[in-house]
C-alpha positions as CSV (number, residue, x, y, z in Angstrom):
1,X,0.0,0.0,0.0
2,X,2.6,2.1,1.1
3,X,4.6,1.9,-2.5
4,X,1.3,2.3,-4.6
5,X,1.1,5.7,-2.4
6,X,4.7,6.5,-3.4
7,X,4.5,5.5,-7.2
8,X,1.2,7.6,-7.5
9,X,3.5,10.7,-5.3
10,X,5.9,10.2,-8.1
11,X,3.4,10.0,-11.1
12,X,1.7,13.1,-10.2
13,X,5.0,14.6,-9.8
14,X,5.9,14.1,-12.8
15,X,2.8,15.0,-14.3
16,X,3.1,18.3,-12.5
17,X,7.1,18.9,-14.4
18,X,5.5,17.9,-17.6
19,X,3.0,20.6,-17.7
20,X,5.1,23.3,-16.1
21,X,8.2,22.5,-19.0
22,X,5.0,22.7,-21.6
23,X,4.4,26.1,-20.1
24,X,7.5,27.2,-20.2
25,X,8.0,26.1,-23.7
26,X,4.8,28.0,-25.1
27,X,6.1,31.1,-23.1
28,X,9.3,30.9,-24.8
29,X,7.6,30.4,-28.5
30,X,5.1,33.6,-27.9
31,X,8.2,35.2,-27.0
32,X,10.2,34.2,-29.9
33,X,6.5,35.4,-31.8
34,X,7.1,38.6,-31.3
35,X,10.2,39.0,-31.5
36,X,10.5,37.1,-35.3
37,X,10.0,39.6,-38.4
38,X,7.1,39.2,-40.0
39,X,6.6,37.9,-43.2
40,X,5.6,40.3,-46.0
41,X,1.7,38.9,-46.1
42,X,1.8,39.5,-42.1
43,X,2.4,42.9,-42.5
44,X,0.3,43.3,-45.8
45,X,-3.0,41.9,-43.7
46,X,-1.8,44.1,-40.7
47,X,-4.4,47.0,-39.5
48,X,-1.5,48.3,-37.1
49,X,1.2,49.5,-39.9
50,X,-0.6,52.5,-39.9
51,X,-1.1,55.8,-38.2
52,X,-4.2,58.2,-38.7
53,X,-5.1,61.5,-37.7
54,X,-8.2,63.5,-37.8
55,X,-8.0,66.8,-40.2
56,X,-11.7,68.3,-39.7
57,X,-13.5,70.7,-42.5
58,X,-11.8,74.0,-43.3
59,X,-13.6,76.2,-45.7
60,X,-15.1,76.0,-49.6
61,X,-14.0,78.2,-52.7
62,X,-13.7,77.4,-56.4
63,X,-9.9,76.8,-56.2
64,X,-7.5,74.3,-57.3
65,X,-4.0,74.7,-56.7
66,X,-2.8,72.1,-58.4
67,X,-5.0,71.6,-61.6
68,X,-5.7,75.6,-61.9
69,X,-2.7,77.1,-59.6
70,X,-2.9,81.0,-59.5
71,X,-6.6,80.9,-61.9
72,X,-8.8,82.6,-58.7
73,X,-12.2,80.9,-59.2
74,X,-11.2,79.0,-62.3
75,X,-12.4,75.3,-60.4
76,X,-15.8,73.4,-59.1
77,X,-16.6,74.2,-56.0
78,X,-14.1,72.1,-53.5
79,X,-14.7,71.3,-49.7
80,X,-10.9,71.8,-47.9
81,X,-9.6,69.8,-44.7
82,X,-6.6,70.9,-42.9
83,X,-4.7,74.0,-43.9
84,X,-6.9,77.2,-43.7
85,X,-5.3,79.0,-46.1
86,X,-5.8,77.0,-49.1
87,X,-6.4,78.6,-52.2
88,X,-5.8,79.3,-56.0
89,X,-2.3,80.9,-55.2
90,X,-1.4,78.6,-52.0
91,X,2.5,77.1,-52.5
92,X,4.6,74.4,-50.8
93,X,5.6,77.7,-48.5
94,X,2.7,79.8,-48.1
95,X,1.1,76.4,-46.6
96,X,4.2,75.7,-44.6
97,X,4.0,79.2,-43.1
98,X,0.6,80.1,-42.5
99,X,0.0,80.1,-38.5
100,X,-3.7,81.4,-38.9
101,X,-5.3,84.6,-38.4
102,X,-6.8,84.3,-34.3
103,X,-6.1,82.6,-31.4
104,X,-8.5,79.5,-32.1
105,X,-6.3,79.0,-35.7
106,X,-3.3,79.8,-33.9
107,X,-2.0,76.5,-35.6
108,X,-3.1,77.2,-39.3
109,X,-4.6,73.9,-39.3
110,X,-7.5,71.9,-38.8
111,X,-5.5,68.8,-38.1
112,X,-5.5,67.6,-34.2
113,X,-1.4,67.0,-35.5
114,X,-0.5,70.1,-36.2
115,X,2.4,69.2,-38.1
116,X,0.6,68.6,-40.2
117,X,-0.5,71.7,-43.0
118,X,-1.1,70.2,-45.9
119,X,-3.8,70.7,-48.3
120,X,-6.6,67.9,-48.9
121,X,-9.5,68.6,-51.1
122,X,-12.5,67.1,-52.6
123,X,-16.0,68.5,-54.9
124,X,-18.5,69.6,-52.4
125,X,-21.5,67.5,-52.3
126,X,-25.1,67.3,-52.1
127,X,-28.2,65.3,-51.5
128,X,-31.4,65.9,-53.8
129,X,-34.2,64.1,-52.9
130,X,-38.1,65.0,-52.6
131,X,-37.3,68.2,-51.0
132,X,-34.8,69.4,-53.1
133,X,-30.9,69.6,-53.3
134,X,-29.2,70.6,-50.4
135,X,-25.3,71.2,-50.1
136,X,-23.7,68.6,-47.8
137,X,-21.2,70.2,-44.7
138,X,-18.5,67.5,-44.2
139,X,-17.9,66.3,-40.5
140,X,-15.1,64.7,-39.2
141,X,-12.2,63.4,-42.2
142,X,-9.9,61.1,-41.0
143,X,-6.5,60.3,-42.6
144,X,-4.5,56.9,-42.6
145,X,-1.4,56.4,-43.6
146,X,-0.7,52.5,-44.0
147,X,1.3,50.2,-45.1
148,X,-0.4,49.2,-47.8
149,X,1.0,46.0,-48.1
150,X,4.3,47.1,-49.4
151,X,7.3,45.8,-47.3
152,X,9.0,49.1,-46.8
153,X,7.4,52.3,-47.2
154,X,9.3,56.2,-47.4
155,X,6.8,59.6,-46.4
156,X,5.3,61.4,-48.9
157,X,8.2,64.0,-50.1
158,X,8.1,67.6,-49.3
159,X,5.8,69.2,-52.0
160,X,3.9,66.1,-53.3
161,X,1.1,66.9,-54.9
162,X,-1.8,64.1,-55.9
163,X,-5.0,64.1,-57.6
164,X,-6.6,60.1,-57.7
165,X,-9.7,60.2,-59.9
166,X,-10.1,56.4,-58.9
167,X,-10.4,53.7,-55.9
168,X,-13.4,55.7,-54.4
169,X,-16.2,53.6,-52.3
170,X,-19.0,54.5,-50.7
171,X,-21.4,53.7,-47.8
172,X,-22.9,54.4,-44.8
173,X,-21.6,55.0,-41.1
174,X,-21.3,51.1,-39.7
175,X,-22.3,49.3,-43.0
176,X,-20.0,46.5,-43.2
177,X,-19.6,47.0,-47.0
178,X,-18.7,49.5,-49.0
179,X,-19.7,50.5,-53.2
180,X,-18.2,52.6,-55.8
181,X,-21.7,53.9,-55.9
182,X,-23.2,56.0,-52.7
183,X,-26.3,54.5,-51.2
184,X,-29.3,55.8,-51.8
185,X,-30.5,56.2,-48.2
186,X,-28.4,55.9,-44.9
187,X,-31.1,55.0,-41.9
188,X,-28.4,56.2,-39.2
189,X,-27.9,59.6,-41.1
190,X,-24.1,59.4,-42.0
191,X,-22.5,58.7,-45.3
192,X,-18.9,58.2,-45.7
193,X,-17.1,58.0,-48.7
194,X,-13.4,56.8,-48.8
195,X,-10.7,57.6,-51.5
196,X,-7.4,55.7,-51.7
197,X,-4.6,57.9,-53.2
198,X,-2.2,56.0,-55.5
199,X,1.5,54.6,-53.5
200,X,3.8,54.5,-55.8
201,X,6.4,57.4,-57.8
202,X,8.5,57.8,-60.7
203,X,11.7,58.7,-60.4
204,X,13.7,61.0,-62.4
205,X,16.9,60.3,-63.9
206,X,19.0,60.8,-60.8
207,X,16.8,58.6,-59.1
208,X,14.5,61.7,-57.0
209,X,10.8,60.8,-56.7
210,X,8.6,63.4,-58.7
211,X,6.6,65.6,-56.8
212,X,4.1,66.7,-60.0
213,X,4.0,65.9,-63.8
214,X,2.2,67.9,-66.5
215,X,-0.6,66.4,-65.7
216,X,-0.5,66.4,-62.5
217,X,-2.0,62.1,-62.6
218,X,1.4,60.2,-64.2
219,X,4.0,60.5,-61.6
220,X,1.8,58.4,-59.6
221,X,0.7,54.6,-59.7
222,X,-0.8,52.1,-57.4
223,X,0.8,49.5,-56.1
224,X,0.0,45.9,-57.6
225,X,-1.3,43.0,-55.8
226,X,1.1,40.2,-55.6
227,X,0.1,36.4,-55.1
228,X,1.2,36.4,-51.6
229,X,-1.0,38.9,-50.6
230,X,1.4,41.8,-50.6
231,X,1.4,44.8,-53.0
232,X,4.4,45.8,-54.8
233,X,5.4,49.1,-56.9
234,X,5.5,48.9,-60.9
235,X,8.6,48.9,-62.7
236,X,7.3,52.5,-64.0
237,X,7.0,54.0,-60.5
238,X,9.8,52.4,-58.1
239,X,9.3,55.1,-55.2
240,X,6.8,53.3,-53.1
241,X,5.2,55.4,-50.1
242,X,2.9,55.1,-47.4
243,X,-0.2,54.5,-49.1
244,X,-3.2,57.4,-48.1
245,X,-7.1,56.7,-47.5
246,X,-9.2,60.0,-46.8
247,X,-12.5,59.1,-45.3
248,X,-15.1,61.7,-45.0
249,X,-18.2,61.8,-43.4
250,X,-21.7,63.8,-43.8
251,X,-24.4,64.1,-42.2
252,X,-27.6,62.9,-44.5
253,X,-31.3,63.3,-44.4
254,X,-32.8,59.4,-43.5
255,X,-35.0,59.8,-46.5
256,X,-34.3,58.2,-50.4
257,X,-31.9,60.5,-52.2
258,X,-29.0,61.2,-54.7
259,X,-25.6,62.3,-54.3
260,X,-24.3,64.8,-56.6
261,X,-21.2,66.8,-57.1
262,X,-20.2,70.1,-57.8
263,X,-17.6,67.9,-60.7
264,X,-20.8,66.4,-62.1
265,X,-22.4,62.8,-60.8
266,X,-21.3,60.9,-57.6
267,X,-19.0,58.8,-60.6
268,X,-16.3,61.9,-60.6
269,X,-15.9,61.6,-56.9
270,X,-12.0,62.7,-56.5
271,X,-9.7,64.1,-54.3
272,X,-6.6,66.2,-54.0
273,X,-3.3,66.1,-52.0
274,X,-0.5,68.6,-51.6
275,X,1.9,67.7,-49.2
276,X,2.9,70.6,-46.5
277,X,3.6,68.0,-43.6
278,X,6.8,68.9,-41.5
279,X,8.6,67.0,-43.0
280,X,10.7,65.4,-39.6
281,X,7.5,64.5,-38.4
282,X,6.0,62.6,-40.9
283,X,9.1,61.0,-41.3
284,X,9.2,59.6,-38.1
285,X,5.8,59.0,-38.0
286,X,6.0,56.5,-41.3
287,X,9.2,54.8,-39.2
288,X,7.6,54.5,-35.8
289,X,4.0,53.7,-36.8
290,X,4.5,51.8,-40.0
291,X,8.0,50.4,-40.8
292,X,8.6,49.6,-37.2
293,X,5.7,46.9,-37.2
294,X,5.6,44.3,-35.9
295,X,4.6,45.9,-32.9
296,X,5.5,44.2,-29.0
297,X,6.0,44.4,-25.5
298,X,9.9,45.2,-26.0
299,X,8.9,47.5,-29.1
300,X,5.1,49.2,-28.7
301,X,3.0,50.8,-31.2
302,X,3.6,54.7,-30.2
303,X,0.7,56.3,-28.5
304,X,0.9,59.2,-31.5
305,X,-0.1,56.6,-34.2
306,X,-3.8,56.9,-33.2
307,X,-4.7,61.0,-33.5
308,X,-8.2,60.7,-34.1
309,X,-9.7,63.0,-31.4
């Protein structure tokens, strides 16, 4: 009796050092998790190789300064986010310099980073329905800079400037899908339409990314789907950088209506881009929040990555 006690003593024991060196193990391998670089497709599925921040509605005029620089007027009606100053005669350092006019735009921007001045632009929009047309304010625009499934991304240069005509989906606040076409009613009273700018630049022929071309479109590709899941640059347009999604938000009447534009039909949804970022800090915004992923214990995602309020 007295050595069945001891062999079942010893059995548990055992048991006991089995389950503790399993433990141990799995600690170990979670460890080594982390601290392994991730593959490309990791980082291509990630939503954390990002950083966004919230740029809210500045001001409308009939301006472009990209497409119609120094033409006063000569545009469709735009909607502007971030830098309050925009305009037909606004330049790389007219929107690095402006500091606003009061004490509430002490910063010159509408971004809660203000580093960041650039200029982001879309039509202004409107519902028509049974009670007529009716010119749509935009809320809240937020403004992520990802990844996009490229191993290695650079910032925007200094000066960029951006006008995507494509890659534009639409659809309410919460939907779980989205449409190159706006719904025609939103029950919850928000519509939110998101435009992905293109990721990749030509260089010229000392190797320098282009910040514009003639027509203001061809320096600029997006970046092609691989098989592995990733995304890679074209041989056309070797610069690849963080890849940008505006999403704006309006506030809609519940009832059945249309979207229109001041550029025509809900089709010719676009935006615009002009880069006036400090430059450092978008820099180290791109290495901390993007290229650093993956993120850890030993090597957190920065608190500054999320700047949505």
């Amino acid at each position: 009796m007295e050595a069945s006690s001891q062999r079942t003593r010893q059995g548990r024991l055992a048991l006991v050092l089995i389950i503790g060196v399993a433990s141990v193990a799995a600690c170990v391998a979670a460890f080594m998790w982390w601290k392994a670089p991730a593959a490309s497709a990791q980082v291509a599925a990630s939503p954390e190789a990002v950083f966004v921040t919230r740029c809210n509605y500045s001001h409308t005029n009939s301006d472009d300064p990209i497409v119609h620089a120094g033409k006063p007027g000569a545009a469709h009606s735009h909607d502007f986010f971030a830098n309050r100053s925009t305009d037909h005669a606004s330049t790389y350092e007219s929107l690095r310099a402006y500091t606003g006019t009061t004490s509430a735009t002490r910063s010159g921007t509408t971004c809660v980073n203000a580093a960041d001045k650039s200029a982001y632009w879309i039509p202004t929009t409107s519902w028509k329905d049974k009670n007529g047309t009716r010119t749509l304010k935009p809320g809240r625009a937020h403004f992520y800079y990802r990844s996009g499934g490229k191993d290695e991304v650079q910032p925007p240069p200094a000066e960029l400037k951006v006008v995507p005509n494509t890659h534009v989906t639409w659809r309410c606040a919460q939907a779980t899908s989205a449409s190159s076409s706006p719904p025609t009613r939103c029950s919850n009273g928000t519509l939110v339409v998101l435009i992905r700018f293109p990721d990749c630049i030509a260089e010229d022929s000392n190797g320098q990314p282009l910040i514009d071309s003639a027509d203001h479109r061809s320096h600029m590709a997006y970046a092609v789907s691989q098989s592995d899941g990733t995304r890679r640059c074209p041989d056309t347009h070797t610069y690849p950088v963080a890849t940008l999604l505006m999403e704006v938000k309006f506030r809609v009447p519940t009832t059945t209506g249309t979207v229109t534009l001041s550029s025509g039909a809900a089709s010719t949804m676009h935006a615009d881009f002009f880069n006036a970022w400090d430059q450092d800090e978008l820099t180290a915004l791109v290495d901390s929040c993007i290229n650093a992923y993956p993120f850890s214990p030993e090597n957190p995602k920065p608190a500054k990555c999320e700047q949505r309020e």
